[in-house]
C-alpha positions as CSV (number, residue, x, y, z in Angstrom):
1,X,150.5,38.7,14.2
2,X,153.1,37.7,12.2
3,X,152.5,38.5,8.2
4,X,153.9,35.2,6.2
5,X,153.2,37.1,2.6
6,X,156.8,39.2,3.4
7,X,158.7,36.7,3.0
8,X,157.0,33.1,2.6
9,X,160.7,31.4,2.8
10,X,161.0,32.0,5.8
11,X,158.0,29.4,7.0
12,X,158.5,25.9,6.9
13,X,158.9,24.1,3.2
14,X,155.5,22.7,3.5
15,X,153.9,25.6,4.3
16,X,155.8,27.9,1.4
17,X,154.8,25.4,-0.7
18,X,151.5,25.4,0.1
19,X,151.2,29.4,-0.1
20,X,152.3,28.9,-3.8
21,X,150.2,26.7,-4.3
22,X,147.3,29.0,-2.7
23,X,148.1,32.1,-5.0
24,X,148.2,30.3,-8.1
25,X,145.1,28.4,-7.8
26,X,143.5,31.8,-6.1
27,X,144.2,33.2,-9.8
28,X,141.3,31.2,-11.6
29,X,138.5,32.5,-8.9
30,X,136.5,34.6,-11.3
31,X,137.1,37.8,-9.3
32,X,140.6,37.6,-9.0
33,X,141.2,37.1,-12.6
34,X,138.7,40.0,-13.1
35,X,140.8,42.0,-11.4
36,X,144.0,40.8,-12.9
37,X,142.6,41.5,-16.4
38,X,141.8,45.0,-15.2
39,X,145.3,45.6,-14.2
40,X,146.6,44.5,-17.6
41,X,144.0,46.3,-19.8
42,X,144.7,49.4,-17.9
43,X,148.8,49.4,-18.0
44,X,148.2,48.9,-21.6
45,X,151.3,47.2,-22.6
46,X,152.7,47.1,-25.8
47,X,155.0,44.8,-28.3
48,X,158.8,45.7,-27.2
49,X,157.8,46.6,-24.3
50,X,160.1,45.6,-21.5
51,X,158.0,45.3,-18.7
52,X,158.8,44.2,-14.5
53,X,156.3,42.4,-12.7
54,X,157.6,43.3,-9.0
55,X,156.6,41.0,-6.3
56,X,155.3,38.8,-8.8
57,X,155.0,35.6,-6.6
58,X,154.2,32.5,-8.7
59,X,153.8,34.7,-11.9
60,X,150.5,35.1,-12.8
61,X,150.9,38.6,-13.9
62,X,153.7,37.9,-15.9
63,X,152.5,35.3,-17.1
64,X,149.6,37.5,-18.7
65,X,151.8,40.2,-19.5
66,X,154.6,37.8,-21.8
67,X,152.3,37.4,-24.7
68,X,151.5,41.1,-25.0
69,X,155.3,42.7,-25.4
70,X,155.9,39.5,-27.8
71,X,159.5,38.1,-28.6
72,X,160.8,41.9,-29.3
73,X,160.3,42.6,-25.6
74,X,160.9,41.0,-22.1
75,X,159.1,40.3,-18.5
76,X,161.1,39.9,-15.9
77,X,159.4,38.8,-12.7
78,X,160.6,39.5,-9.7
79,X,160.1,38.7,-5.9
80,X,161.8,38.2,-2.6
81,X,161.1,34.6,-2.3
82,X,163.0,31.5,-3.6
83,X,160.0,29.2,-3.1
84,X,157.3,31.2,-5.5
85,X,160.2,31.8,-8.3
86,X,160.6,28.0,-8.3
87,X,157.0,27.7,-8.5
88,X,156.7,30.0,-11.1
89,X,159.4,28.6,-13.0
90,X,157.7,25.3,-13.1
91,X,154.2,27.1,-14.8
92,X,156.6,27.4,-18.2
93,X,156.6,30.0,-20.1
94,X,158.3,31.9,-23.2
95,X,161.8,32.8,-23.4
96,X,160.8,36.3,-23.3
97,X,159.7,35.6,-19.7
98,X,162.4,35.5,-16.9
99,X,162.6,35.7,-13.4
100,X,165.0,37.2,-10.6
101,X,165.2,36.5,-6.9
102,X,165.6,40.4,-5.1
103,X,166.2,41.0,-1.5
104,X,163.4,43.5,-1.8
105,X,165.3,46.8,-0.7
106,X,167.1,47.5,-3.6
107,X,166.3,46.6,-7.2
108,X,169.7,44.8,-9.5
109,X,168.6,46.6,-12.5
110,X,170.2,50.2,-14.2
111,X,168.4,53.4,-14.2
112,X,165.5,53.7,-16.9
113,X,165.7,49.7,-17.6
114,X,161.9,49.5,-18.1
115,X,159.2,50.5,-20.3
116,X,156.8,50.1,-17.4
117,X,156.1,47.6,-14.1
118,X,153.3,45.8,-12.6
119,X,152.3,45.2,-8.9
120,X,149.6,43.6,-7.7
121,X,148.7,43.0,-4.0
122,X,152.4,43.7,-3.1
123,X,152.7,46.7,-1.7
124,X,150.8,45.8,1.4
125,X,153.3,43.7,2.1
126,X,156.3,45.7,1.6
127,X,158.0,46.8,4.5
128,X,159.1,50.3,3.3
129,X,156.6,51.1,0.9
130,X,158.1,54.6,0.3
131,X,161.9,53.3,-0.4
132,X,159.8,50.2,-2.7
133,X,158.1,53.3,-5.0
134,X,161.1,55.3,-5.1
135,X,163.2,52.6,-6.5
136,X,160.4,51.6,-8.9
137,X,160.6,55.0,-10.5
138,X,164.0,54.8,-11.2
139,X,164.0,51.6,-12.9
140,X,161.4,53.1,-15.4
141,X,161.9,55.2,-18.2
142,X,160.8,58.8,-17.7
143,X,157.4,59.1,-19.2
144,X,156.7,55.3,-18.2
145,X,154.1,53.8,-16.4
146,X,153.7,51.4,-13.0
147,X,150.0,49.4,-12.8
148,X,149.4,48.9,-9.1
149,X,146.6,46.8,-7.8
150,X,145.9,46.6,-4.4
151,X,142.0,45.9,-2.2
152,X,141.0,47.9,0.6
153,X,139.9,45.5,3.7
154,X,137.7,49.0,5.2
155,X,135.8,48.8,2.2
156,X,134.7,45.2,2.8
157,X,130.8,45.6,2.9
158,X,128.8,42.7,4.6
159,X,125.3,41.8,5.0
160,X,125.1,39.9,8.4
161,X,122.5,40.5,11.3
162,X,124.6,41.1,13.6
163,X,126.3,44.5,13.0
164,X,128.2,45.4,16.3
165,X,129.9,41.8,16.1
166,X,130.3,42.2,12.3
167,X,132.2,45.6,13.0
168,X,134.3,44.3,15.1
169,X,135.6,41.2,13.6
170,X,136.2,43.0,10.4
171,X,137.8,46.3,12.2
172,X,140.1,43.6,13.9
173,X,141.1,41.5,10.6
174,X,141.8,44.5,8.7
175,X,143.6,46.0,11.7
176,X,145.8,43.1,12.2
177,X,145.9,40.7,9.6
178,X,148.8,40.0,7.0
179,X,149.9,43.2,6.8
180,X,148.6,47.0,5.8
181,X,145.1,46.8,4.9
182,X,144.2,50.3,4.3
183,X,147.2,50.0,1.6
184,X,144.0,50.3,-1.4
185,X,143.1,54.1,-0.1
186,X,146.8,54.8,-0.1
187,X,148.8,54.3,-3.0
188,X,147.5,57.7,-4.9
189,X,148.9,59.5,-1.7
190,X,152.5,57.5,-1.7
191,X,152.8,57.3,-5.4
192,X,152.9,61.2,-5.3
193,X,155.4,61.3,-2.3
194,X,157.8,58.6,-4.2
195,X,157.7,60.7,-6.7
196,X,156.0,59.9,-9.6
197,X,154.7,62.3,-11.7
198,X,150.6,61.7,-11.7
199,X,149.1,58.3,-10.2
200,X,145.4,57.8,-11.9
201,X,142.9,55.6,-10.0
202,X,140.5,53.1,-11.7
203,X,138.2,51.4,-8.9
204,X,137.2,48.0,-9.4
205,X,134.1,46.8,-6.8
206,X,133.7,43.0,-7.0
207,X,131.0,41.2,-5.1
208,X,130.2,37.8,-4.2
209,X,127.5,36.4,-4.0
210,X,128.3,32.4,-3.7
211,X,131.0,30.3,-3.2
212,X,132.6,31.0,-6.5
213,X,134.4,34.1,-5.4
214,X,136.8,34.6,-2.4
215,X,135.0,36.7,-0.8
216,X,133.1,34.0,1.3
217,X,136.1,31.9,2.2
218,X,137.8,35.3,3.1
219,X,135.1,36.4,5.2
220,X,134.4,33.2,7.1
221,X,138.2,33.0,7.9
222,X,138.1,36.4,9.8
223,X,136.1,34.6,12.1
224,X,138.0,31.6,12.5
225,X,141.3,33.9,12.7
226,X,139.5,35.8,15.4
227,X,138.2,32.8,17.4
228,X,142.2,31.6,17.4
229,X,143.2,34.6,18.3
230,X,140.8,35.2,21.5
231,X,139.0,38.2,19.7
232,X,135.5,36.4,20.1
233,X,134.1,33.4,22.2
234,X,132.9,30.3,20.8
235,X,129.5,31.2,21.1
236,X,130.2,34.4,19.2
237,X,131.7,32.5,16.6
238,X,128.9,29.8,16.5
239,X,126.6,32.5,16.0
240,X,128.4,34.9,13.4
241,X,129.7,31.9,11.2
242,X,126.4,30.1,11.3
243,X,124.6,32.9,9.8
244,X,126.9,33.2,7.1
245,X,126.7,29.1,6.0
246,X,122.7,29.5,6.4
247,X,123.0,32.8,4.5
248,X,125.3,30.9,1.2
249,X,123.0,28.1,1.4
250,X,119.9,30.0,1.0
251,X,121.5,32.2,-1.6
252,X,121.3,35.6,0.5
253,X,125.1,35.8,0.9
254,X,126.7,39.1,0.3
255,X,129.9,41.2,0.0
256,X,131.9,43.5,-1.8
257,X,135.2,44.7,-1.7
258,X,136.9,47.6,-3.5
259,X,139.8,47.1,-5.5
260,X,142.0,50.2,-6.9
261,X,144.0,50.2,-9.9
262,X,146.7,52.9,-9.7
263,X,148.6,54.1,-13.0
264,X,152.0,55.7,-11.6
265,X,153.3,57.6,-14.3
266,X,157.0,58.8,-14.5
């Protein structure tokens, strides 16, 4: 299938809009901004700092980052697609916050032009992952450091009668779906091969119980995704999807996810 998180220009405006949209709303869900907040406190920055948000979409990391460096530092934020800069752009922001449009290969930025970076949920996008790390570290100034968030869809634990179907909707979705999903497991590993001196791992495990978080409007989308894409019948569907409504309703939902927090240093 195709993945439209590489490059969201490339679908129709609506639909890039709507994406935007998506992400930046997707930011408030307690979880996500848990995991956001984690990302920050661990990357530590500092006032001065000058700091890249890569692949920053509609800025919510930057946007949390500005107001730590202060007006003696910059943020630069930037991503592959027109569409979520615009978007971005429109959320405001302090002077000290700017954005650039990149074609994603190759970074328009000197050697050692950064104190430090942020990525979050990118790197499973990327199409050269390697290349994307390697010109990351030379961007940053030797002894800085790149905060890398990014989930692992094999970790996704659910609670569901039906195991075998479970399994295999959730093999298939993390298999298939928008891009490298085993990404979370990974970046240690790649980190070292790109380069970088020493990549430290902090493991965030969020879990949702109710509506409140993604994870139940993830979840029940693997089965619609699957039921589109012939993966299961409609009475497979009926009977996996029902379980999980009944389940939320009566308060017995469950899932978790782990999240890892990478610290690249240079």
């Amino acid at each position: 299938m195709k993945n439209p998180w590489i490059d969201p220009d490339r679908l129709p405006p609506e639909e890039a809009l709507s994406l935007a949209r998506f992400i930046n709303s997707r930011a408030d869900i307690p979880d996500q901004s848990q995991a956001h907040a984690g990302l920050v406190e661990v990357l530590s920055p500092q006032p001065g700092d000058q700091l890249l948000d890569f692949g920053c979409g509609t800025g919510v990391i930057a946007r949390r980052l500005a107001p730590l460096v202060g007006e003696m530092g910059e943020v630069v934020g930037a991503d592959i697609s027109r569409v979520m800069l615009d978007f971005a752009r429109s959320c405001g922001g302090p002077a000290h916050l700017r954005y650039e449009q990149i074609d994603g290969a190759t970074l328009p930025f000197p050697d050692d032009s950064f104190h430090g970076g942020a990525m979050a949920r990118t790197l499973l996008h990327v199409e050269n992952p390697h290349a994307t790390l390697v010109e990351l570290r030379r961007v940053v100034q030797p002894g800085g450091r790149l905060g890398i968030l990014e989930c692992d869809w094999g970790t996704l634990a659910l609670d569901h009668s039906d195991r075998a179907l479970t399994r295999r909707i959730l093999d298939w979705r993390t298999d298939t779906i928008d891009g490298n999903n085993w990404m979370g497991r990974q970046v240690v590993g790649r980190c070292l091969a790109a380069g970088w001196a020493r990549a430290d791992v902090h493991v965030l495990v969020t879990v949702g119980r109710d509506a409140t978080t993604t994870h139940f409007g993830s979840v029940r989308r693997c089965g619609d995704l699957a039921l589109q894409n012939g993966m299961i019948d409609q009475s497979e569907y009926d009977g996996w999807v029902g379980e999980l409504d009944s389940r939320l309703a009566a308060g017995l939902f469950f899932a978790s996810i782990n999240e890892y927090i990478v610290i690249a240093c240079k």
